[in-house]
N, C-alpha and C positions, 0 to 999 in steps of 0.2 A: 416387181418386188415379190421376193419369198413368199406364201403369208403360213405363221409357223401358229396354230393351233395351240394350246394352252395343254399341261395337263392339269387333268381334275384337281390333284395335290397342291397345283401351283395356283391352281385359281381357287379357290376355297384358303388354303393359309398365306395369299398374299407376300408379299417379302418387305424388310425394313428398310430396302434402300431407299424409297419413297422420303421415309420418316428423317435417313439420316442429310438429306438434300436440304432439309426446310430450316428456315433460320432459327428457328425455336427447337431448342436442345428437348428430348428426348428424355427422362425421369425415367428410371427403372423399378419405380413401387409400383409393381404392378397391380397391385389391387385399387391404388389411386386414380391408374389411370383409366381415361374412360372406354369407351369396351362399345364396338359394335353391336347390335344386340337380332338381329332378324336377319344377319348376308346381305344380299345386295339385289337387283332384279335392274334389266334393261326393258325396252319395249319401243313398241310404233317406229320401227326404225325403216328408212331410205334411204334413198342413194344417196344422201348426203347429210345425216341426221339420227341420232337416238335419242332417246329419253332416258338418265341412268337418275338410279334410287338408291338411297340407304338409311340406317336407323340406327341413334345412340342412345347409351342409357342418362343423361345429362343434357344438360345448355351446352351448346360446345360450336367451334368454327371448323367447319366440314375443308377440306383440303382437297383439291381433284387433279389427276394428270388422266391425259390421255395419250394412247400411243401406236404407232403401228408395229409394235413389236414388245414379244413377252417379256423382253428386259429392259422396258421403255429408256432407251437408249434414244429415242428422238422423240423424247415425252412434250407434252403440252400444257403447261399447268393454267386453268380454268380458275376464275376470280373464287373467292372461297363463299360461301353459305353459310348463313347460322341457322344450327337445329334448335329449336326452344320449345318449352313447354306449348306451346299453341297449336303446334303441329304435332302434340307426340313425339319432340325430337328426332321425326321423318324428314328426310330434304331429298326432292326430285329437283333435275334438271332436263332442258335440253342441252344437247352437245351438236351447236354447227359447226360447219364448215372442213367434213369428214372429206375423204376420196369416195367414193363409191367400189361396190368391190371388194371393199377391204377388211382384212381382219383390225377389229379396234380392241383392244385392253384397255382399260378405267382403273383406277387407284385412285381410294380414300383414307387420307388419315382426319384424325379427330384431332383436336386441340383443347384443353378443357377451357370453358368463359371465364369462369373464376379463377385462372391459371395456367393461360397460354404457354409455361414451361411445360405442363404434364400432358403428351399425346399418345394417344396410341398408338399399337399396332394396326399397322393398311390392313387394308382390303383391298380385293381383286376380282374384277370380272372380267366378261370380253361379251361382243355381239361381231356380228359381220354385215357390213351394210350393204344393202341393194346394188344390183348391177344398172351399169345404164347401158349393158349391149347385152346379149344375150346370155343365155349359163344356166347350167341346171338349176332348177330350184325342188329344193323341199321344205314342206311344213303339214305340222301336224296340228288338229283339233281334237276338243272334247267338250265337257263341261260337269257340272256337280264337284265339290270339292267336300269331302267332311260333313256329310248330310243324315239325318235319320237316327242320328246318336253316335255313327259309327266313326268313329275318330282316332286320333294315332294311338295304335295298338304296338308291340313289339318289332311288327316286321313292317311300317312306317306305311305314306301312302305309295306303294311300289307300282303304280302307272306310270307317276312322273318317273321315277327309274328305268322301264323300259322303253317312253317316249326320249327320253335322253339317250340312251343309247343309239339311238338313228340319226345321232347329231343336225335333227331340221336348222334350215334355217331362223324359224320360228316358231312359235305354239300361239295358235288360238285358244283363248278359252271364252267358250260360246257362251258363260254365264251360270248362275247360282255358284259363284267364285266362294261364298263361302252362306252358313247359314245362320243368320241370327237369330232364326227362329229355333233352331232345334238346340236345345239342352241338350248336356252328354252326362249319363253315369261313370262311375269307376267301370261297372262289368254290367255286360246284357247276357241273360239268359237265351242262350238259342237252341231251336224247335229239338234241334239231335243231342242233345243233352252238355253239350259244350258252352263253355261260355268265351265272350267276348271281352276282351279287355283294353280299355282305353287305357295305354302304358303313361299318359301326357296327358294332363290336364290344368285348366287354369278356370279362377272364379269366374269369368266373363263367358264359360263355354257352360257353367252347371245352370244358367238361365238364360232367358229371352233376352237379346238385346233393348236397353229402353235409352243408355244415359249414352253421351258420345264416348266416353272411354269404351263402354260396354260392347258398341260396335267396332271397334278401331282394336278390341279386342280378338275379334273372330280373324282377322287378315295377323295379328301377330301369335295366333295360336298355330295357323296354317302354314308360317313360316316356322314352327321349330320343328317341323317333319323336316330329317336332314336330306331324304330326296326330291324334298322341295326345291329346297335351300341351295343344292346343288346343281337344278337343272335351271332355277333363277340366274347364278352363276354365268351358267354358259349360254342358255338360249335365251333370246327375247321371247316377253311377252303378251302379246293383244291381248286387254282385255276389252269384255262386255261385262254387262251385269242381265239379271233377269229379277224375279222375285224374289227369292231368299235371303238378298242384300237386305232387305227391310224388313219383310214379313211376310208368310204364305198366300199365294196370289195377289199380290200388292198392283192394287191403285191408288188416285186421289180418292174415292170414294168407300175404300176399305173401311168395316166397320170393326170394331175391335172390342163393342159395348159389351160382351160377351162371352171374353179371352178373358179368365182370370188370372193368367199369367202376366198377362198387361196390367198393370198401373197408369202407365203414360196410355190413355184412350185414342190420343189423337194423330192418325198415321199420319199427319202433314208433319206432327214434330218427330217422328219418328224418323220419317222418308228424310225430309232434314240435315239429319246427324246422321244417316245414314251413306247420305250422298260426300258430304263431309268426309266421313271416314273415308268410303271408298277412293274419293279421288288423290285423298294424300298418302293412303298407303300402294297405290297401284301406278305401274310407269306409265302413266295413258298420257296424251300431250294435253294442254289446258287449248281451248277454243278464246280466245279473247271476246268474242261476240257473244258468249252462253260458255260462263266457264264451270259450269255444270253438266255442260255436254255428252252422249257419250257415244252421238254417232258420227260418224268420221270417214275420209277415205283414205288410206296407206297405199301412197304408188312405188310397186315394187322390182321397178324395172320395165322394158318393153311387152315382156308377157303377163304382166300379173298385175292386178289395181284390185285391191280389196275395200269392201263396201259395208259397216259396221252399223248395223241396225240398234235403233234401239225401241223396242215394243216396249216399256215402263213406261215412260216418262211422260208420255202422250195420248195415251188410252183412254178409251171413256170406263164405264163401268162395266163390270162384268156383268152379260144377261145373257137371255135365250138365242143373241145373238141372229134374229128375224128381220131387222128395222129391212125398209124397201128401202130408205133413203137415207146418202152418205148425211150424217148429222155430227156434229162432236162428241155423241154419244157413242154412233158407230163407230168410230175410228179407232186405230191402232197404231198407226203410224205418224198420225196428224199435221194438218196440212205442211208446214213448215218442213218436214224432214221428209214430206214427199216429195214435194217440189228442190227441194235438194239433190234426194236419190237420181231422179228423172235427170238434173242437169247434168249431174256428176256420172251418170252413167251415158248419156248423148256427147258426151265431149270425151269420154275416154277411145283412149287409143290403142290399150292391151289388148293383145291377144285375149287374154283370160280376163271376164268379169268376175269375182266370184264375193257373192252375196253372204255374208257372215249373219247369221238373224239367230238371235237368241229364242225362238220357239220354231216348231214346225208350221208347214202349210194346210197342210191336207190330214192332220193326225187330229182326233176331235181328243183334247183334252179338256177334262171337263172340272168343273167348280160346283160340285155336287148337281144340282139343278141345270146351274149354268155354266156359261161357256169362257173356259180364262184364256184359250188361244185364239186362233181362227177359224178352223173349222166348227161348223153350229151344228150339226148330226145331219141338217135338211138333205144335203144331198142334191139339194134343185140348183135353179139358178141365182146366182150371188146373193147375198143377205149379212147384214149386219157387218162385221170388220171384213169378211171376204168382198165386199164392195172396193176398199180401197186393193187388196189385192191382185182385184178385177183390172182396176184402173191401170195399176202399176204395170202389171203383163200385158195388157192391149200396148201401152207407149212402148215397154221394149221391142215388139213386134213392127210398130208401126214406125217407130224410129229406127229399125233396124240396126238392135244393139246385138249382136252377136257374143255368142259363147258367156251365159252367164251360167252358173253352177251354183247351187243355194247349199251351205253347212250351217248344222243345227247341232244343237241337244236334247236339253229340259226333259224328255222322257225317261231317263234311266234305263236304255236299250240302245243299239245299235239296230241301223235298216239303211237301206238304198232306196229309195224311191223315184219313181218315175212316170212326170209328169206328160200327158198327151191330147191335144185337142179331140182326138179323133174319139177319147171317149170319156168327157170330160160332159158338162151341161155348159159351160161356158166356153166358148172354140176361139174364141178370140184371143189366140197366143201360139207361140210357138212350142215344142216341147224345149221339156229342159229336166234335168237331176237335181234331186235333193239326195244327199249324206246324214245320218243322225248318225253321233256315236255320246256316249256316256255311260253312265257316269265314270267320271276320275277315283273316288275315293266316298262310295256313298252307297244306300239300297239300291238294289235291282229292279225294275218293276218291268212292266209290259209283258205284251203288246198292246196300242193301242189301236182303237177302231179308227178306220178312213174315214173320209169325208169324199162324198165322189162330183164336186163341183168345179174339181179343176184336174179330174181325171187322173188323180195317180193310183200306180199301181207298185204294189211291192215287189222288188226284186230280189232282196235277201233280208232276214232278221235273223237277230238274235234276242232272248230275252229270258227272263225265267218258265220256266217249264207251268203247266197249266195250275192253277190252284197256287201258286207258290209268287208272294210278293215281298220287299225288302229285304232283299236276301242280302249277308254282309258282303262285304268285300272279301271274303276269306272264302266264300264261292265260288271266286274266280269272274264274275261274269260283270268286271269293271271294263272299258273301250273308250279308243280312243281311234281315228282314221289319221292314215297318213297318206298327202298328196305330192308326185313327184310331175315337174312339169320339163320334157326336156326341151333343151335347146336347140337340137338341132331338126327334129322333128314337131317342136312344139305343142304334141301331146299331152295330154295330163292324165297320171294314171291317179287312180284313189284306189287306195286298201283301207277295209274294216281290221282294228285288230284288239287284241283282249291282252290283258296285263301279263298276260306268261308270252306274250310276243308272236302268238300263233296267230298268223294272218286267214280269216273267215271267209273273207270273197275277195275280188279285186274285180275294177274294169279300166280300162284303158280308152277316154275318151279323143276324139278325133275334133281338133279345131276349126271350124270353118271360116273361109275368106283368108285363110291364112297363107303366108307368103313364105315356102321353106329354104 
């Protein structure tokens, strides 16, 4: 079968043949009827599966076809949804029982509750689902969304515009999806005498997130950037989360007695309505067993199994990060999602592992005093959450899990990094690659200091220039990487690139055990 690509124009204004199929006539007061209000977004998609999302402004019964063709001509129509005030009038779905392979288009119309004659105008998206033999793949990552104050200005968040243009398969976003902690003005004063201006704004971005609209607000701010909205449209998207989902360096043990911007003191209610928000505004699949979940695996065909960390949800408290002994204090990963990683990476069969972790390895980021990532500054032999990271890299080793590749963010910089026992304090591991790129749509910061307990060493950065930190977006120094894995060599190439599409480095890694 053909598979015929979409264009932009058709996937963004949707068409009415949808509308005029459905036994419920059609009303043309258009102001009555009900109105999609955010686009659309797919995500976690496979060789036989996606996740499609959308959002009304009302109570209304969601309508779905799905098809392999842009004129769904051999549409599918999917049982209907109702959006209701409980969810923000958001409805996600999964969609089985795809071909793999294949180009898919979605279409929603609305229906109103109070007056199933009056529907709207469809919507339109597409994903393409996973191969189950081989084919090139591409997909891009990043992370930080809307961070620091800096938020849609006139010329919108333009990453996702030129991550869109390389039409990936898919976009990772490694996390700080959006910020509930950072408030935005109308205009920031910047250092060269210019100012900044947020052209979009809404009440729920001029404060701290505290009440669940408040949060549920940051993910519908994010979407009225139209090159959002557009790359939503057409590529899927992984999400993660990190800290900004809730609040700056978020744990259980966040204190907040402190923050006069907080009223709500208690980050368990916060994290809460947080985690709330995020799952019903974001395509991620729900986990029946922990439907709060957010680490996961997406198998992406023969070459590619991806492996979705999540460092929030299981961390002990931020400290000097010292302890000698794994404790539930030390951890980061906690036992549960370790012992998960471990299985799910011993029974994979990809060619490519590639390890998706919302923070870096070896980058000491620091919580004034203490330590919010992994690395502790020691530099010796394992300590505090590098214990469990100890652990995890002795088993791939020792399991002989081949070709794993670690992509990150949370820094606000772009770097390569590479991992080596040979000059490492800890040898017990194989080498391996780390990727940072970021931010999307947010300050600049970096560089930051190593950590030389599991020996990496820098191969490229980029960052702001010495003395110079949060720099807007309008510096240019936003990144995002893109990986291409072929098929018939089974290589993987990774490029760093920056929002004017200028690619900074590239390498071209070599698979091992691989059969061509």
């Amino acid at each position: 079968m053909t598979l015929i690509r979409p264009t932009r124009r058709a996937i963004l204004a949707g068409t009415s043949a949808f509308a005029a199929t459905l036994a419920m006539p059609s009303l043309s007061r258009a102001a009555q009827r009900p109105a999609f209000t955010h686009g659309v977004q797919s995500g976690d998609v496979d060789t036989g599966s996606g996740m499609i999302w959308t959002r009304v402004d009302r109570p209304a019964r969601i309508m779905m076809e799905v098809s392999t063709t842009e004129t769904f001509e051999d549409a599918r129509r999917l049982t209907p949804m109702d959006a209701l005030p409980e969810s923000d009038f958001a409805i996600k779905r999964l969609v089985e029982g795809l071909p793999s392979d294949q180009e898919i288009f979605y279409r929603f119309v609305a229906a109103d509750l109070s007056d199933p004659t009056v529907t709207s105008e469809s919507i339109t998206g597409r994903f393409r689902t996973a191969p189950n033999a081989r084919r090139d793949i591409r997909f891009a990552w990043s992370g930080d969304t809307a961070g620091q104050g800096w938020g849609i200005d006139p010329e919108g968040m333009l990453t996702y515009a030129t991550m869109s243009g390389h039409r990936p398969d898919f976009f990772i976003h490694s996390g700080d999806t959006v910020y509930a902690d950072g408030p935005m003005e109308d205009e920031v004063s910047l250092p060269d005498g210019g100012t900044w201006t947020n052209a979009l704004l809404i009440p729920e971005k001029r404060k701290v997130a505290e009440t669940l609209d408040e949060f549920r607000g940051q993910w519908k701010y994010n979407m009225m950037d139209a090159h959002v909205r557009a790359m939503n449209a057409e590529v899927p998207v992984f999400m993660q989360w990190d800290d900004h989902e809730v609040v700056n360096n978020w744990s259980d043990a966040k204190n907040l007695a402190d923050d006069d911007r907080y009223s709500e003191k208690s980050v368990h209610v916060l994290a809460a309505r947080a985690t709330r928000a995020f799952h019903e505004m974001v395509p991620l699949r729900m986990t029946p067993a922990e439907p709060s979940r957010v680490y996961r695996k997406i198998a992406y065909g023969p070459m590619l199994d991806i492996f979705f960390l999540d460092l929030r949800s299981y961390r002990g408290p931020n400290s000097t990060g010292l302890q000698d002994e794994m404790t539930d204090d030390s951890r980061i990963l906690g036992p549960d999602q370790l012992a998960w990683l471990k299985r799910e990476l011993s029974m994979s069969q990809a060619t490519w592992k590639v390890i998706a972790c919302d923070m870096p390895i070896g980058l000491v980021v620091p919580d004034g005093d203490l330590i919010e990532a992994i690395g502790n500054r020691d530099g010796g032999a394992p300590k505090g959450r590098e214990l469990e990271i100890a652990e995890l890299l002795r088993f791939i080793k020792t399991a002989g899990v081949r070709n794993t590749v670690w992509f990150t963010a949370d820094v606000h910089y772009t770097a390569a990094h590479h991992y080596d026992p040979n000059r490492a304090q800890f040898q017990d591991f194989e080498p391996f690659w780390e990727f940072v790129s970021g931010p999307l749509h947010a300050g600049s910061f970096g560089p930051n200091a190593l950590d030389a307990t599991f020996g990496p060493e820098v191969r490229f950065f980029k960052a702001p220039p010495e003395g110079q930190a949060n720099l807007p977006p309008s510096a240019g120094l936003q990144f995002f990487g893109l990986v291409d894995i072929d098929a018939q060599t089974q290589q993987m190439t990774v490029r760093l690139m920056d929002r004017a599409d200028t690619e900074l480095w590239k390498i071209t890694l070599d698979p091992a055990d691989a059969a061509i």
